[in-house]
C-alpha positions in Angstrom: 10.5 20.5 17.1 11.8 20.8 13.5 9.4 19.7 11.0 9.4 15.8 9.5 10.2 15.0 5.7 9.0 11.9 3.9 10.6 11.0 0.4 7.8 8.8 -1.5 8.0 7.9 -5.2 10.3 10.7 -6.4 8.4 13.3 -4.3 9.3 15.2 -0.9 6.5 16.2 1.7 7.3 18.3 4.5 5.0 18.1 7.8 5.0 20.6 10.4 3.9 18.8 13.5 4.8 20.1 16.9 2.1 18.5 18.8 3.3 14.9 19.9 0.6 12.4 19.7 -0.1 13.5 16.5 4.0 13.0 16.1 3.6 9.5 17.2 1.5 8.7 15.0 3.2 9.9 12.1 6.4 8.4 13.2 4.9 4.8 13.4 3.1 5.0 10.4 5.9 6.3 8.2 9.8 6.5 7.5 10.3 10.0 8.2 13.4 12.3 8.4 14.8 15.2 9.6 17.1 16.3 7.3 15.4 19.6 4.8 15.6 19.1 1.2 16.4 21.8 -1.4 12.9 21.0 -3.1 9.7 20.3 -1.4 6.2 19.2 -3.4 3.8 19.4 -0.6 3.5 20.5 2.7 1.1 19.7 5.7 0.3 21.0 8.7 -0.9 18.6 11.2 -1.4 18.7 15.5 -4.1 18.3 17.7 -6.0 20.4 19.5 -4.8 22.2 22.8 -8.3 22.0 24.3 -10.5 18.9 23.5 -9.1 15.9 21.8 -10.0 16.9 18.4 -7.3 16.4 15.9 -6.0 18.8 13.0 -5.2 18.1 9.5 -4.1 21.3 6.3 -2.5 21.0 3.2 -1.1 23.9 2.1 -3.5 26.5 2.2 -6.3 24.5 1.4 -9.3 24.1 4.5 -8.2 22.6 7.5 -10.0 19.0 8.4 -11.0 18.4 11.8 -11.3 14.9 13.2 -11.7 13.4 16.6 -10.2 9.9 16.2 -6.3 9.1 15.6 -7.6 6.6 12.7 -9.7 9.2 10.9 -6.6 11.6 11.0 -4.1 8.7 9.8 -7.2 7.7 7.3 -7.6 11.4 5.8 -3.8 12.2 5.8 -3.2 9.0 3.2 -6.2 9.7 1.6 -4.9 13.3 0.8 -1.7 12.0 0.0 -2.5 9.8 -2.2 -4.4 11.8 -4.2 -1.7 14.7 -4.6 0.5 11.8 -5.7 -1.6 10.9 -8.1 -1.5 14.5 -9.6 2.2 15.0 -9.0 2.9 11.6 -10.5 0.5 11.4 -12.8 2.9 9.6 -15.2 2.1 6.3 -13.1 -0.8 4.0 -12.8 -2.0 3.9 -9.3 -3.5 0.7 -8.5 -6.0 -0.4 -5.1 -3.4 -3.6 -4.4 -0.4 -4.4 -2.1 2.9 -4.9 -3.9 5.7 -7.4 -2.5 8.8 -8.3 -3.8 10.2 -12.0 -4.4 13.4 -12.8 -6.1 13.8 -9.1 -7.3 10.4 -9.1 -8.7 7.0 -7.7 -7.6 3.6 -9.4 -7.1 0.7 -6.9 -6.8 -2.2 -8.6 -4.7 -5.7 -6.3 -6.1 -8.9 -6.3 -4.3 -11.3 -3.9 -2.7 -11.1 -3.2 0.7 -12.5 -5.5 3.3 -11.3 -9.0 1.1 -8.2 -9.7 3.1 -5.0 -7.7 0.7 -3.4 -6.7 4.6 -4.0 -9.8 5.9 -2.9 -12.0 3.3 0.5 -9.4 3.1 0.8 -9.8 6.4 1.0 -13.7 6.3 3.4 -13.6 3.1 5.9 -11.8 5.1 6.5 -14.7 7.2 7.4 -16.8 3.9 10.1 -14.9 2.7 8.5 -12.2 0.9 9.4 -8.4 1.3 7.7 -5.5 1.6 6.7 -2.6 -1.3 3.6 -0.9 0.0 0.0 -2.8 1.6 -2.4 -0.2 -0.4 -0.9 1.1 -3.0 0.6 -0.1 -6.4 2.0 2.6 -8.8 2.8 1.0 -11.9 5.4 3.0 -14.3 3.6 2.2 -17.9 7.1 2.5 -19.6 9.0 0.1 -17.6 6.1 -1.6 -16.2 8.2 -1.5 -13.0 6.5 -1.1 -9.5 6.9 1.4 -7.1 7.8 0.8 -3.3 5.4 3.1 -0.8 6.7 2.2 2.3 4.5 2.9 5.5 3.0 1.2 8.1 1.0 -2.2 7.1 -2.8 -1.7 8.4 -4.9 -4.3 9.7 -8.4 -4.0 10.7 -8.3 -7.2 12.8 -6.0 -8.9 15.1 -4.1 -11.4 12.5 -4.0 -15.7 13.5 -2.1 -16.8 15.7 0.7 -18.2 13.5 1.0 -14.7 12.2 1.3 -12.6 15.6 1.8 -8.9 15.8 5.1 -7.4 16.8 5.5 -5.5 20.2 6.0 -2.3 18.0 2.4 -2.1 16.7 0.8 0.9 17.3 -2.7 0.3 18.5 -6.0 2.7 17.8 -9.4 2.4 18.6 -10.3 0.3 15.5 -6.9 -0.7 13.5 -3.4 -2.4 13.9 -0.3 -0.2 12.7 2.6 -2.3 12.0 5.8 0.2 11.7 8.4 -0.3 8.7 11.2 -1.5 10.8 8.9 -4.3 12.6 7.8 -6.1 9.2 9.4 -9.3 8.8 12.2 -9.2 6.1 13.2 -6.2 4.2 11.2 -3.3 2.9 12.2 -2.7 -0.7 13.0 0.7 -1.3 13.6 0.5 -5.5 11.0 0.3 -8.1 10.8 -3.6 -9.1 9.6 -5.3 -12.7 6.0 -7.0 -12.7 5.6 -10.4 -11.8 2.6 -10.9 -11.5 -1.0 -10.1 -10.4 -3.5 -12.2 -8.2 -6.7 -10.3 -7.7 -8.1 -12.1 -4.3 -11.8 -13.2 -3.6 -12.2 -14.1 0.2 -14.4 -17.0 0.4 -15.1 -18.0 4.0 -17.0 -21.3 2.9 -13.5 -22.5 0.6 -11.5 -25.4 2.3 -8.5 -24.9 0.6 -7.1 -21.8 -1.3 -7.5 -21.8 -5.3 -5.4 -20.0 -8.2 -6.9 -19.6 -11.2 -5.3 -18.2 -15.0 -7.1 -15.1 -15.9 -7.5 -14.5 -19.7 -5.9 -11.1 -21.0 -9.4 -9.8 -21.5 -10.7 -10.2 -17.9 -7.4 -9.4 -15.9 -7.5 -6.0 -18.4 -11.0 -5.5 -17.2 -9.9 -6.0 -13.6 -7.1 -4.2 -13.7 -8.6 -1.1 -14.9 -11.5 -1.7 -12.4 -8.8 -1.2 -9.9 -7.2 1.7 -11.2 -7.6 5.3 -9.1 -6.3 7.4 -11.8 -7.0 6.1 -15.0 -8.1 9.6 -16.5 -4.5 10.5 -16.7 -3.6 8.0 -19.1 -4.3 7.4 -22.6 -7.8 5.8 -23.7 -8.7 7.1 -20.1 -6.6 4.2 -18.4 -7.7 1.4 -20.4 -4.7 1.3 -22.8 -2.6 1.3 -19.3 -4.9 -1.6 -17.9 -4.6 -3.6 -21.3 -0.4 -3.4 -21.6 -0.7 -4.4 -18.1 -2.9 -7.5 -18.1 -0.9 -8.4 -21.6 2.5 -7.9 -19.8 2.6 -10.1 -17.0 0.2 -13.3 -15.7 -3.0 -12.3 -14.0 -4.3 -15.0 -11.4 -8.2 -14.8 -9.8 -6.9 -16.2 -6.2 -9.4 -17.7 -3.7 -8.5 -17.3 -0.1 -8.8 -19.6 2.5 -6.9 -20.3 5.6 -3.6 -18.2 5.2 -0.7 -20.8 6.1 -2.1 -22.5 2.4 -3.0 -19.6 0.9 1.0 -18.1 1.2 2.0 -21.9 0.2 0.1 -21.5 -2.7 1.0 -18.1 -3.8 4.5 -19.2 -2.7 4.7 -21.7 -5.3 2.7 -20.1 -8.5 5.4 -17.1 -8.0 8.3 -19.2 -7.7 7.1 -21.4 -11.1 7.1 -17.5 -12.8 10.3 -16.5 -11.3 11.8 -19.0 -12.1 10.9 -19.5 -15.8 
């Protein structure tokens, strides 16, 4: 099998993967190609196992990772990605959020993991939002444009029912893989200007969902509290946190059941847009 090229944020990564489950997942998790590029910026090696069911992961020529389950291999190849992106791109400002597009403009949603970002993503794309990227927000600092990091949408739980999963999710032990081409809408594929930022707080008790205005101060503090590389930037990230916050609205948004929660973010982003 010829080896499988992914193009994200200006960069070109070639894997060499001849064994096919590990192939399979790859292909659902990513928009991959065939064609070879003139210039390549990294390179992996990935496969599992001929004997056992152990699975293999090697950048370069750096140690080879050994994992048993399909999640940990999808978990540690993004996790290694990422952080080579970060070093090859070091001229953006990675943020922990999903990014969508609305109108031609991009909302990032910022929280930790395990407060409902995939989820609530999920939902939005059944009201007319498209898709930039479900973890990952690079920010360009001179534009203040968002980047689009197209791969699958993870989700840790099955979502509600007015939100079902397409037949095209690929299924591991503990997550939900939704490809690309299954997302509702489009998947944006060009950096997009800042809208907007609504840092999410899950509250199980809340009966109805609740945007709040965040003052420059406390959506700069956030923002840099989200940042993964913030050492590569001036004031080590702060200056980058502090032009974002000041650029664009910041929102503290307060979860409850989805079908509101996308009204409401629905509407706040539709009063911006349309300013």
């Amino acid at each position: 099998m010829d080896a499988l090229f992914l193009s994200v944020l200006g960069c070109t990564v070639r894997i060499h993967c001849q064994e096919g489950e590990a192939r399979r997942l790859l292909t659902g998790n990513y928009v991959l190609r065939h064609e070879s590029p003139e210039h390549v910026e990294l390179e992996y090696e990935i496969g599992k196992y001929r004997e056992g069911s152990s699975y293999f992961l090697q950048r370069g020529g750096q140690p080879v990772r050994t994992v048993t389950e399909a999640d940990d291999l999808l978990f540690f190849f993004e996790e290694d990605l990422t952080l080579e992106l970060q070093r090859v791109r070091a001229n953006l400002y990675f943020l922990h959020a999903a990014a969508l597009e609305w109108a031609g403009k991009a909302c990032l949603l910022v929280a930790p993991s395990g407060n409902g970002k995939s989820t609530t993503t999920w939902a939005l794309l059944h009201h007319g939002f498209d898709y930039l990227s479900d973890e990952l927000g690079p920010v360009d600092l001179n534009t203040l444009k968002v980047h689009p990091y197209p791969h699958a949408l993870c989700l840790k739980a099955e979502p509600p029912a007015a939100y079902p999963l397409p037949a095209g999710v690929l299924r591991t032990t503990q997550t939900f893989h939704i490809p690309p081409d299954t997302l509702p809408g489009k998947v944006s594929t060009d950096p997009l200007p800042l809208a907007a930022l609504f840092f999410l707080q899950y509250s199980p008790e809340a009966s109805s969902p609740v945007v709040q205005s965040l003052s420059k101060a406390e959506a700069g503090v956030r923002v840099f509290a989200s940042a993964l590389n913030p050492l590569a930037h001036p004031g080590e990230g702060l200056d980058g946190a502090i032009k974002i916050a000041a650029a664009s609205p910041c929102f503290k948004l307060t979860t409850a059941d989805l079908p509101s929660t996308c009204r409401l973010v629905q509407s706040t982003i539709e009063g911006l847009v349309g300013q």
